[in-house]
N, C-alpha and C positions, 0 to 999 in steps of 0.2 A: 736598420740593416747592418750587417755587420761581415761584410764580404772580407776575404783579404785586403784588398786595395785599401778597404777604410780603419779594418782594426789594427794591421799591421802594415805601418809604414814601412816602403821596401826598405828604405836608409837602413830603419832601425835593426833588422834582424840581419840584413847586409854585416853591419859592424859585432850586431850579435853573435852570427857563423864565424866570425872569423877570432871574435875573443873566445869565444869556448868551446874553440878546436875544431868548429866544424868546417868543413872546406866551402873557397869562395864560392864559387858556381852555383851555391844556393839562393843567391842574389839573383841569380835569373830566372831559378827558378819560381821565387817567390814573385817576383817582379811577373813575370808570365800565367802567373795562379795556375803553375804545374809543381808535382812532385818528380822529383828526379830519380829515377830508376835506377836498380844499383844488382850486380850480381849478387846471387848468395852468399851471403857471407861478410859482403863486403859494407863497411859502417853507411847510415843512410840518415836520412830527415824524412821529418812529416808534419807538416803543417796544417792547425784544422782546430775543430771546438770540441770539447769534452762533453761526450755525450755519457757516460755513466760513469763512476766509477765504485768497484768491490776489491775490497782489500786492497793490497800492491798492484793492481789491474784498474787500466782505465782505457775504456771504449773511446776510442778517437773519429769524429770523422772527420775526414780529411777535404780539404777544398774541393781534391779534385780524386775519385776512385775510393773504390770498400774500403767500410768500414776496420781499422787496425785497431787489435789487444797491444798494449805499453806494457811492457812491467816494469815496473820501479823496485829497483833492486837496493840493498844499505848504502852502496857507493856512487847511487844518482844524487847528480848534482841537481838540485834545483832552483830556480832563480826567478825573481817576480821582479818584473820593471815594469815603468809607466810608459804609457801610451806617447810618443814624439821621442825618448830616449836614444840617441845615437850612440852610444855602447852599452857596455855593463859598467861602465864604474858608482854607477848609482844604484846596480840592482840589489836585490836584497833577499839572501837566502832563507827558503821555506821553507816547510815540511809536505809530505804530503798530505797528511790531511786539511791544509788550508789551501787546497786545490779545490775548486768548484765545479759543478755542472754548469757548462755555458762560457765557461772561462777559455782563452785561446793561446795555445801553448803551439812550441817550435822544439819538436822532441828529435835529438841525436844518438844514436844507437845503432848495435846489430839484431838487423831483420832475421828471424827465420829461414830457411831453406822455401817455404810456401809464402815469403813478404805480407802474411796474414797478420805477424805481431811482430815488437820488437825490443831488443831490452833495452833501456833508457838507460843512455851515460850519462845527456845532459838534458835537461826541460827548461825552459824559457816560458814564463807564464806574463800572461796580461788578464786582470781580471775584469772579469765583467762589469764590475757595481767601476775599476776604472776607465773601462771603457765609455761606459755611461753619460760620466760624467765629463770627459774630454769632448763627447760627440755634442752634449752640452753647452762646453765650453765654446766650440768651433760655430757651434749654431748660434749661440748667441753674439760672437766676434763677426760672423756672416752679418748680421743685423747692423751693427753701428757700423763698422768698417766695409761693408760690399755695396757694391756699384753695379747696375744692370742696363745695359742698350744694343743698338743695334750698330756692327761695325760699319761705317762709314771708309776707313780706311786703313793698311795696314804695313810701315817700313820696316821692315826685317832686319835692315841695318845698322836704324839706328834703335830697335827693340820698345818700339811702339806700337800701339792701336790706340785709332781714333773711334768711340764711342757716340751714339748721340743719346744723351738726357736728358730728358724734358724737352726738348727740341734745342738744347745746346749742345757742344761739341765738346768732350771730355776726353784728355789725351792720356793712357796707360801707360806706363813706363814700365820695363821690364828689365830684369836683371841676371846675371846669373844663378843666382839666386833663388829667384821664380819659379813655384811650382805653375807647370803649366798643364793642362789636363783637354782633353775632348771626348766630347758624350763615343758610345760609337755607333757603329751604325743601324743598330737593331734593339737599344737596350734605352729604358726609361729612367734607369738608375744611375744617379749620381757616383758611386759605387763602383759603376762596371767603367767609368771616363778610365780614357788610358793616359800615356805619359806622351807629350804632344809636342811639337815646336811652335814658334811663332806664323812658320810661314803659312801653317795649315788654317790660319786662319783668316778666312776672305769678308770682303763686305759683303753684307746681306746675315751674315752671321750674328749671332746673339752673344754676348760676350758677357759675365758675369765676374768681377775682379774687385779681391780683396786687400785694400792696404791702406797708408794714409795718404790724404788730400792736402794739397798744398793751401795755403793760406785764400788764395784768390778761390780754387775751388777747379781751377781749369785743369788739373792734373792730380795723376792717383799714381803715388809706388807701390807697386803691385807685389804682395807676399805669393798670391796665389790666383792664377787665371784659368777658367774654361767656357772652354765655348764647343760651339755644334751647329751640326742644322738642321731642320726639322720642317717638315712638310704642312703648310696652312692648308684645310676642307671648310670650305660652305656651301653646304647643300643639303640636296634631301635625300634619303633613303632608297636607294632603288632595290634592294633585297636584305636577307638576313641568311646567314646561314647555322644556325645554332651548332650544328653536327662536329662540326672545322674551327666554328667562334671567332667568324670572317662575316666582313659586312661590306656591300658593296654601295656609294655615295656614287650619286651626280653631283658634281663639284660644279657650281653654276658659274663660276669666273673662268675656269677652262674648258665648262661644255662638256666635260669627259664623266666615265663612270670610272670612279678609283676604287681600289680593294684595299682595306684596311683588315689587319688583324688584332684580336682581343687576347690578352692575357690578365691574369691574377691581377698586375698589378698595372694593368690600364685603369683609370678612374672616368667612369662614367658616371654622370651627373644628370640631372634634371635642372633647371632656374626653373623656380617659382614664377606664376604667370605677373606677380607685383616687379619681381626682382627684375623680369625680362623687358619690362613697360617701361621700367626705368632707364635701362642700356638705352633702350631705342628713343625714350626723346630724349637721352643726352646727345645720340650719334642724331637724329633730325637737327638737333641746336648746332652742332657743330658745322651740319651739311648747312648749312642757312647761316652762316657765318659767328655763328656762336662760340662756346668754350671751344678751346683746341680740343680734339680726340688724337688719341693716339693715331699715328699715323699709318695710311693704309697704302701707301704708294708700292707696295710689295703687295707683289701678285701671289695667289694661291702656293705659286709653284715658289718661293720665295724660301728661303732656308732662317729659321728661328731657332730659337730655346730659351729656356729658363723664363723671365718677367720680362717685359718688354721695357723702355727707360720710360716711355710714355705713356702709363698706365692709367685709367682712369682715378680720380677720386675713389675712397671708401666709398664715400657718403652717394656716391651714382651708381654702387652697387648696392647700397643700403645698407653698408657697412658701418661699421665704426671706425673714425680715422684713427681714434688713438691704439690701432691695432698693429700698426705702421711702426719702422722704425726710425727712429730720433731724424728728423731732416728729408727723409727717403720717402720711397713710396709705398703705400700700405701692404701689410701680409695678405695679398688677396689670395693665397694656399689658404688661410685659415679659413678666410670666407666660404671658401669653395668647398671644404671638408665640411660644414655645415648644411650646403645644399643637399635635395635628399636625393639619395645613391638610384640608377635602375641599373638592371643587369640588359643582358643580349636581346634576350626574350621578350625585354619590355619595348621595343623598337619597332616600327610597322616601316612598311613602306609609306613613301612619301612624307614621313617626318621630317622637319626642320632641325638639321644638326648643323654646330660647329666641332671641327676637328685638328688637335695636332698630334699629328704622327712622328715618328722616326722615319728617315730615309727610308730603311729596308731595305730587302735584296731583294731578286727578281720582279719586281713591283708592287710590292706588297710592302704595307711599312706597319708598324707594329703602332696601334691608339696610345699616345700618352693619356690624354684627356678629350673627354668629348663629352658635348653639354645637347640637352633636345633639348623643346622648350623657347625656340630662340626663335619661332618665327616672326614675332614682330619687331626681331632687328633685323632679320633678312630681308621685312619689307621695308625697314626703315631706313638700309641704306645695302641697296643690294648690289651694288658695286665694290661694299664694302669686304676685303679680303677678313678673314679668321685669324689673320692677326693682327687686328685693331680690335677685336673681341676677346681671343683669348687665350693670348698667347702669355698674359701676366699670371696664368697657373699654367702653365705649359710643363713645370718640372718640378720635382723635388727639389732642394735646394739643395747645393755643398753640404755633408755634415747634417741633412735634414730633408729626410725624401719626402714627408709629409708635416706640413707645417713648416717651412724654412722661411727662410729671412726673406 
């Protein structure tokens, strides 16, 4: 995924408008995933991914509104920097033809009279085979260095959150420093997380925080924090509606029928009837005083995201542990990308689902992930809220919307 939020850091093109003349304000604009409107005539930006280009002409689209013509004239400046750079003094002048399709440029110019095209003073490029690999980068630094649980508590003052994993208490430190980010309220994408303060963040929330751990293991300095909240479902099918690609659940902890909606990139899943036999006598072992389970003391209505701290084992999903990373709890996204896919249509009534949603507006919250297939842990622990089942794929990760850390 490669939204603005993630290809371009605001900082970077913040410092980049203002080294290569383009004016501040573009900072918010970027920052807001709007372009900023400008009379005719008057110089402008446009930020976005190259979608073709012929000769001195390259098809832009833009984050946000139609498609713009560029022309690159003898006297564009053009500039290629890396992905986290907070100025230019490390960029590295190009030419045009080592401009790519797919690549994402920050073009400063005069617009047209009809703001259809514009002539490029300056181009600011990041290329794609670098973006790539930074997203890469960031995935792979998500694994050894990220931390995931549920907020037990949170002082503003002194710029902490308390975490619990594994059923211990791990204290966040935050800094000025600190990227701090939250899902929002309608969006499955790591991507769309806005720029957030500490205080928005309450217990019951899911908190996912990257940085290093003290020597004892009780505390993480946090590079980068985000958290959300997100709606647990268990229950069964009370309609389908294909036409809308809305589904409506009796959610058997609150009694109620909830209305969830389906998008592209909700992941609907099936478990296999092995894979499901297995959840449920680990969650009977646990109910009977066996291994710990994740813990289920939060109610349907409960707010999550991302992997829970208490995830189960691989190997109680039939997993592989060493899929996991160094010390942490397994990639169970990878797992879950394995399970085999159904769509809308393949849903009856009275099917046995788990679900997590997003908030949503008007009451209606958009499917992250929903598994069928689950009825023999609904009988196996039917008190058991959806997220002691399956809130450890609840998200994309930071840096990695499928298959993350």
């Amino acid at each position: 995924m490669k939204s603005a939020a993630h290809c371009f850091r605001v900082i970077t093109f913040c410092a980049a408008s203002a080294a290569s003349g383009l004016v501040v304000p573009l900072c918010h604009a970027v920052s807001s995933g709007q372009t900023q409107a400008s009379a005719p005539g008057a110089a402008t930006r446009r930020i976005g991914a190259v979608k073709a280009i012929t000769g001195t002409a390259i098809t832009l689209t833009p984050d946000t509104g139609p498609e713009v013509s560029i022309s690159v004239l003898p006297a564009t400046r053009i500039l290629r920097v890396a992905p986290g750079e907070k100025d230019l003094k490390n960029a590295t002048p190009i030419q045009l033809q080592d401009i790519q399709v797919g690549d994402r440029i920050l073009v400063g110019g005069k617009p047209s009279d009809d703001n259809q095209s514009l002539a490029a003073s300056t181009i600011v490029v990041m290329k794609s085979s670098d973006l790539a690999a930074r997203h890469e980068e960031e995935r792979q630094d998500w694994q050894k260095r990220g931390v995931d649980g549920l907020v037990k508590s949170v002082d503003s003052a002194a710029g902490t959150v308390t975490i619990t994993v594994r059923n211990k208490p791990l204290v966040i430190q935050s800094s000025s420093s600190t990227v701090i980010r939250r899902y929002s309220l309608d969006s499955v994408k790591f991507d769309d997380a806005r720029p957030s303060k500490l205080a928005e963040i309450h217990p019951g929330d899911q908190v996912r925080a990257r940085g290093d751990r003290s020597a004892d293991g009780t505390q993480l300095t946090a590079d980068e924090i985000v958290s959300g909240s997100f709606h647990n479902i268990a229950g069964t099918v009370d309609s389908v509606d294909a036409s809308s690609s809305a589904l409506s659940v009796h959610d058997l902890l609150s009694n109620k029928n909830v209305m969830v909606k389906i998008t592209p990139d909700s992941q609907l899943r099936q478990l296999p009837p092995e894979m499901a036999q297995r959840i449920a006598m680990r969650l009977k072992g646990a109910a009977a005083g066996g291994a710990p389970a994740a813990s289920s003391s939060t109610s349907a209505t409960n707010d999550q995201t991302a992997r829970p701290a208490a995830a189960p084992s691989a190997t109680a999903y039939g997993g592989n542990s060493a899929s996991g990373r160094p010390g942490g709890a397994p990639d169970l996204q990878q797992m879950l990308s394995r399970v085999p896919a159904v769509t809308l249509p393949d849903l009856h009534k009275g099917d046995a689902v788990v679900i997590v949603s997003t908030e949503g507006t008007a009451g209606t919250g958009t499917v992250i992930t929903l598994l069928s297939g689950v009825e023999p842990i609904l009988r196996a622990a039917p008190g058991a809220s959806s997220s002691s089942i399956l809130t450890p794929w609840s998200l994309g990760a930071p840096a990695a919307d499928t298959g993350g850390p």
